[in-house]
Structures are given as C-alpha cells and as structure tokens.
N, C-alpha and C positions, 0 to 999 in steps of 0.2 A: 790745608787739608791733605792727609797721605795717602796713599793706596790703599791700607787699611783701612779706613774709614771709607772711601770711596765703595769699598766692599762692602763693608757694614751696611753703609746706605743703602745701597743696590741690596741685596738680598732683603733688607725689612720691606724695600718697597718707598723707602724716603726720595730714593737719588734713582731716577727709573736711566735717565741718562748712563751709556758706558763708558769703562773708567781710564785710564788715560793707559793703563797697561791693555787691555782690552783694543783700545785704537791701535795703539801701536802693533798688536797682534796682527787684526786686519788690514793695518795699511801694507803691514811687512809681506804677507801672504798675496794682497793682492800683484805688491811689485813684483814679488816672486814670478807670478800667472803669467804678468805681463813678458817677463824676461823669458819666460819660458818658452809663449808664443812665438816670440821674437828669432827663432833659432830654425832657419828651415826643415832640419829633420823633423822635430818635434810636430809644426803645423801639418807636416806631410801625413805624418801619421794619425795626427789627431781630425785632420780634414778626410782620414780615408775609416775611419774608425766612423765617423757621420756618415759618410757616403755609401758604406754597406751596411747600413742597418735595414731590415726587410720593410717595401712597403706594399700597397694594395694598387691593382690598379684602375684610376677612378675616370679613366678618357683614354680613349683609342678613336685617333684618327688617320686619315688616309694622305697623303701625297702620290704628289702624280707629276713627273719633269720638274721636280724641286718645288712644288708651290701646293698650299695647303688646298685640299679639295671637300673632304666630308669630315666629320664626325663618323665613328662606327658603331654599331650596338655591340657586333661580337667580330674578332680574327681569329682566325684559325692556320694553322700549317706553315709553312714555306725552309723549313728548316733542312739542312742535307742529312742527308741516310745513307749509310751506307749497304752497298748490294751482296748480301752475304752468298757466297758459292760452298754448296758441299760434292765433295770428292771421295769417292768411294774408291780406295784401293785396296784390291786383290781377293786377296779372304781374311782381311783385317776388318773385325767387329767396330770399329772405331774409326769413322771418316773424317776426311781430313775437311779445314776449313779454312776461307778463305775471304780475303774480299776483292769484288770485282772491279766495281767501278764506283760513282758515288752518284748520286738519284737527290731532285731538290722537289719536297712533296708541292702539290697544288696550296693555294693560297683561298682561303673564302672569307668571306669577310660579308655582314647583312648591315643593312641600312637603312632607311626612309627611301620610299620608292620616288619619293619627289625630290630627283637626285639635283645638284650642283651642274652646271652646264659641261664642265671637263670630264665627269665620270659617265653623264647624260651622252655626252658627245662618242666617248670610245663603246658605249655600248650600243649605241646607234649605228655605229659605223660597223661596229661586229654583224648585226643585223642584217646589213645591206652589202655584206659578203665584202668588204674592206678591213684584212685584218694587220688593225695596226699593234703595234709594240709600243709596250709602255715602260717607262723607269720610272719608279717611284720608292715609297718605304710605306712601312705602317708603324707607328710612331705612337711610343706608352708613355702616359704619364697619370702622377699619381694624381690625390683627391683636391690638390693645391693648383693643378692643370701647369707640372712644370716635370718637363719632358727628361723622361728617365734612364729610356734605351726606346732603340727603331731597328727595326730588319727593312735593309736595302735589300731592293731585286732590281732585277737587270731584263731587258729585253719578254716580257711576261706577254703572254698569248689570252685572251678570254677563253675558256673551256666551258663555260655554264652561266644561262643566266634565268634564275627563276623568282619569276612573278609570285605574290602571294597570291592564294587564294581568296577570291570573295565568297562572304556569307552574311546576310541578312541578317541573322543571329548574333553576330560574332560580335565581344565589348573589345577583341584585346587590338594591339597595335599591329598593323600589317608590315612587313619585312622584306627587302629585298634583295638577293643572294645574288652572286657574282665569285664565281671561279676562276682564278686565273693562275696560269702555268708557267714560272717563270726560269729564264734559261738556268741562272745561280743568284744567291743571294747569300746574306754577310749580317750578319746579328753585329752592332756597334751599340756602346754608350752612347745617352741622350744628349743632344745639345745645353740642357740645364736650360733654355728659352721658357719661354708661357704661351704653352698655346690657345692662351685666351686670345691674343694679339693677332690672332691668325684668323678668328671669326669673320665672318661675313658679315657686314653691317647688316643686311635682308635678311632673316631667319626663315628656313625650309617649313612651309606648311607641314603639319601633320597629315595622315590620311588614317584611315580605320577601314578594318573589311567590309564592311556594312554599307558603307557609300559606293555606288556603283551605279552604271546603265550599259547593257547590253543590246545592241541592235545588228539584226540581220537584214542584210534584205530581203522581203515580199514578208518577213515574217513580225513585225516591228511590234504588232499588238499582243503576240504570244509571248515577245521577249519582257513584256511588261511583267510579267508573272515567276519570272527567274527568281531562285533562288539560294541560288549558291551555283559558285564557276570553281574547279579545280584549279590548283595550282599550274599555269604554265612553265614549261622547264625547258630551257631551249639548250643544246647541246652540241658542241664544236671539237671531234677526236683530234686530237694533237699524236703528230707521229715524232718519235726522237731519231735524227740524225748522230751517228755514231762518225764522228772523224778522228782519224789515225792517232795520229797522237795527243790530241785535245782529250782530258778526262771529264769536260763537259759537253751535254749533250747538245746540240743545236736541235731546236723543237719549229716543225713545219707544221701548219694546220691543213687538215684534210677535208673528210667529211662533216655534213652539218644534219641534227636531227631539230627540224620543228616540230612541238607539241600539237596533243590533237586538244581541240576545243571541247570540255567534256561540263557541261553544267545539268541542274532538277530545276524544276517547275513542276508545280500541282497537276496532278493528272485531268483534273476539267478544264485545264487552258489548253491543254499539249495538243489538242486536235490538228493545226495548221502544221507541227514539226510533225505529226504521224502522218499528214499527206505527202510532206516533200520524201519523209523516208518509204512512202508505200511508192514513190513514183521513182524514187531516183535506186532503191535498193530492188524493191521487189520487183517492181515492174522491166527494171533494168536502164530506166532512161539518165543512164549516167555520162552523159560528156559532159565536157569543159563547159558549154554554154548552162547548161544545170546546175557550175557550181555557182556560190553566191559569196560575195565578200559580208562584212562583219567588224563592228567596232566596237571595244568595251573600252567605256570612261572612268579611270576614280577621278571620286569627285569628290568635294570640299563639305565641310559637315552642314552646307547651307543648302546642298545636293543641286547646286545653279552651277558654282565656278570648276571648271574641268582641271585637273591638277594634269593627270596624265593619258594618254589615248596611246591604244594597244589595236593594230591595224591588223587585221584578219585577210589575208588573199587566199580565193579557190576554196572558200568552206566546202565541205561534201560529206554529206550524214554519212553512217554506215550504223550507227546501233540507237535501237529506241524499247527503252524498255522499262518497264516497271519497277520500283526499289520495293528488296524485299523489306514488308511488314510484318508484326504477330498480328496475331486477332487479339480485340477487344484493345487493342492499341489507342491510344489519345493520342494522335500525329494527322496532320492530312496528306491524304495518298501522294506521294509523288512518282514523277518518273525521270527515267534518265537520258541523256541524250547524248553523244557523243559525234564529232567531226574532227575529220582529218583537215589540216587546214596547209597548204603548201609556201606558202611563206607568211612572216610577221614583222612589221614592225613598229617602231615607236615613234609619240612626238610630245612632246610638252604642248601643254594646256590642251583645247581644244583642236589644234591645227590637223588635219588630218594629211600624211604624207603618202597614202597608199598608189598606185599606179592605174589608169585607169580601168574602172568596173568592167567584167564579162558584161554581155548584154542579159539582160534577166530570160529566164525561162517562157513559155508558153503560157505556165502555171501563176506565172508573177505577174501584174500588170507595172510597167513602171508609175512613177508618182505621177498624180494628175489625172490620170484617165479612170472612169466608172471601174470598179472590179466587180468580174463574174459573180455570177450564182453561185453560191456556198455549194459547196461537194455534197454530194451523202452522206451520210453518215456511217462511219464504219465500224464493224464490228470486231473487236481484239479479240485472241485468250484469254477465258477468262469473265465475259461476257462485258466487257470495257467499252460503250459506246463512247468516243472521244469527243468533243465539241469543237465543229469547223466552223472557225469565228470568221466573219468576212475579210476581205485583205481590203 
C-alpha cells in the first residue's frame, strides 16, 4: 500500500490511523523541539518568555528572621520614594527641582487577630514598651501558592497596632492591622518554593466581631449589656535619624499613644457607668484610686474558649452620653461611653498579664462582700431616669 492510498483511506474515513508521511512529519518536528531545547540560549529565552507572563496574586504571607510566620489577608507599602525638593530661584516663573533624599514608606499588613506566637510575641513586646526590631519579608505568591516575588526589610520598628472593632451585629471577619516602619527595604524575585510547606500543622482559629466579653470592675453586670467596643488603635511615633553620609534614615521610636476605651450599651442598663461618671467627672472624685482596670475577651464561636485578651490599666470615664436618634425610629436607645485607659496589653487565650489592680473605689465593694443600697435614681437631660442595678 502507497502513500496515496494511505490518503485515500484516511480522508474516506477507512484508515483513521496516520500515514507513514504524516509520522514522519511529526517525528521530524518533534526532534527538531527537542534539539532546539537543547541549546542554552534558546531555553533561556523560552524559560523567560514563561516566567513573565502576568499572574494574580493568590497568598500573601509574612516572614519574620527568615521563618514563615502568617498568612496575610492584605499588604500594603514598604516601597522607597523618593523626597522631591522645589527651588524657587530669583524671579524665574519656573522652579527648579530636585531630589533630596530617599524615604521607605510604612509597611501594613491585616491578619486574624489570633496571631502565630512570633508575630504575637513582637506585638506584645511593643506593648510593654520593648521595642524590638525585626527583619523579615512579605512574600507573593500566585493561586498555585508558589512564591513569585518578596519585599525584604530590614531593621522595621512597630508604628500601629489596631484591634478590630466588636459588634454584636457584625457577620463579617474581624481584622488585625500592624504598622510597621522599616529602616530600607529591596523588592527581589521569588524563591519559586510552595508556601504550602511552610504551613503550620495547627491552623489559627477564626474569630468574628460578634464574639466578645467585656468586663470592668465594680461594673461587671452593666458590662453584660455592651454592644459594640470601637476599634482600639495603639500608636508608636517613630523619629528619623539623619547621619552624615548614610542616605538611609536610622528610625528611633519615641512616643506612644494608647486608645481610649470607647463602647454603647442600651440606655436602661447604663445606670451603674452614669454613676461612676456622675462621681469620678462631675462630682470631681478623680484620683488614681478611682480608676478601674478592664478586660475584653474574643472569644471562639462557642463563646466559652478565650482566643484572645486585651488588658485594660487605669480605666477613667470622662464622657457618657446618649446616641443621637430620629423619632419614630425602630432602634433601642443607646448610649455611649467613652474611657481613657493609660496602658494596654495583650495575652493569648484566657491568661491575663495586667500588673497588679488599683484598690477599688469606696463606690465599688470588692468581690465577696454584701454590696450597698442602690443609689438614687438619677435624673439626665432630657428627662432620662437611668437604672442603678445592684453591684
């Protein structure tokens, strides 16, 4: 049988088999392929021709001293800038421009508040006024979790760390923000790795806004009625050292601002916070012994196991006041309460690390003993009789 006939077949549909000029076609083409591969310029090119095609990125996580620490939901920043100068000379409409120095922006980066013990640990430690320096990268990879490009920093200072807000309401995922300042930092190619390999056998509980317990002291049965806590934002000013001939800034941390403690609750429970603030604001009875420590829990969706605890020292009201409403509203009243609180910090699960409690107030009995006669009743703007629940 000839090649003609091989055709004939094939085209009717007799001889579905290809035909001996057909093989030989593709054997020839593929030896070609092969020889072609074979020739390191060609691989280099055709391996870089692969390696920049555009991809998405489907995993951002965190390093910290060379070793994988978190997963991230979002990063942000860290890239250098340069610090533009303008110059105005003489009575030329047209200023001259320049650049000065070079500036590497802050780095943010949100997470699960129920951090990994190395990122857990430097934020801890920022807390308790130990500010250490970190080297790490944040490290992309694509929807195959095989690592694409990382931005190295070097020497990085915490500058913020903010808590999410709780709310009783709330379906979505709570978040945990972290600012940090780093001296300089270097955008490189990925390793080509899987940061699958990098997981943690234990996987990080989830938390949600809505799982929560807040407790004050003397006020523990008002706290039951909380309904949403703001966002805590804690904040660390970093100054830049300027040396001579170094074009990078050496960054010294300075001041520290802790957040005020600002949460609602329904206006028929708030009776107990309207007497601490008729006694510590109005009346003026504000010393240190007045003020009251404070602990909020997230907690697990079974609302028993404590993920994380946020340690309150020195609470001390300063504002209580009603949210505004419209009329005819479908809402129940609340009000708002705000505290300045003089330090904060943190501890995984339940353990509580705070320093020991001021002594309680005159107004507070500690645990154990009978508590006084309910107060009066007092009368707001507005004509607001508050409810003093017993302590």
């Amino acid at each position: 049988m000839n090649d003609k006939q091989n055709d004939a077949e094939t085209e009717s549909g007799l001889h579905p088999s290809p035909s001996r000029r057909d093989f030989l076609t593709q054997a020839g083409l593929l030896a070609g392929g092969m020889a072609l591969m074979s020739i390191p310029g060609f691989r280099t090119v055709a391996q870089a021709a692969v390696d920049s095609r555009a991809y998405s990125s489907g995993t951002i996580a965190l390093e910290l001293d060379g070793q994988f620490v978190d997963f991230l939901k979002t990063a942000d920043g860290g890239f250098a800038k340069g610090d533009v100068v303008v110059q105005q000379l003489g009575t030329s409409l047209f200023p001259s421009k320049h650049l000065a120095s070079i500036k590497y922006q802050d780095i943010a980066i949100q997470c699960n508040p129920v951090m990994p013990k190395p990122l857990f640990d430097w934020i801890a430690a920022e807390l308790n006024g130990s500010h250490v320096r970190k080297n790490g990268a944040i490290v992309t990879a694509d929807f195959n979790r095989v690592e694409r490009s990382r931005l190295q920093f070097s020497n990085a200072l915490i500058t913020e760390i903010g808590l999410p807000a709780c709310d009783a309401a709330s379906k979505e995922a709570g978040l945990l923000t972290v600012k940090f300042a780093p001296e300089f930092t270097a955008p490189t190619a990925g390793k080509g790795g899987n940061v699958i390999g990098a997981v943690a056998s234990k996987q990080q509980k989830a938390w949600t806004p809505n799982n929560f317990r807040i407790r004050i002291q003397g006020l523990e049965d008002a706290c039951r009625y909380v309904s949403k806590i703001e966002a805590l934002v804690f904040k660390q000013t970093i100054v830049q050292d300027q040396v001579g001939e170094l074009r990078n800034y050496q960054k010294e941390p300075a001041k520290i601002e802790f957040p005020n403690l600002v949460l609602f609750l329904s206006e028929s429970q708030a009776g107990p916070f309207y007497g601490w603030f008729d006694d510590f604001v109005v009346k003026g009875n504000s010393g240190q012994d007045r003020e009251r420590p404070g602990v909020l829990e997230l907690l697990a969706p079974d609302l028993k196991e404590v993920l994380l605890t946020v340690n309150f020292s020195n609470l001390g009201i300063f504002s209580f006041a009603p949210v505004k409403q419209e009329s005819n509203a479908e809402a129940i009243r609340k009000v708002k309460v705000e505290m300045y609180c003089e330090r904060l910090t943190l501890a995984q699960g339940g353990i509580v690390t705070t320093q020991s409690a001021p002594p309680p107030s005159p107004m507070v009995p500690p645990q154990g003993q009978p508590a006084p006669a309910p107060a009066p009743a007092m009368t707001l703007p507005g004509g607001f009789t508050p409810k003093v629940m017993p302590r």
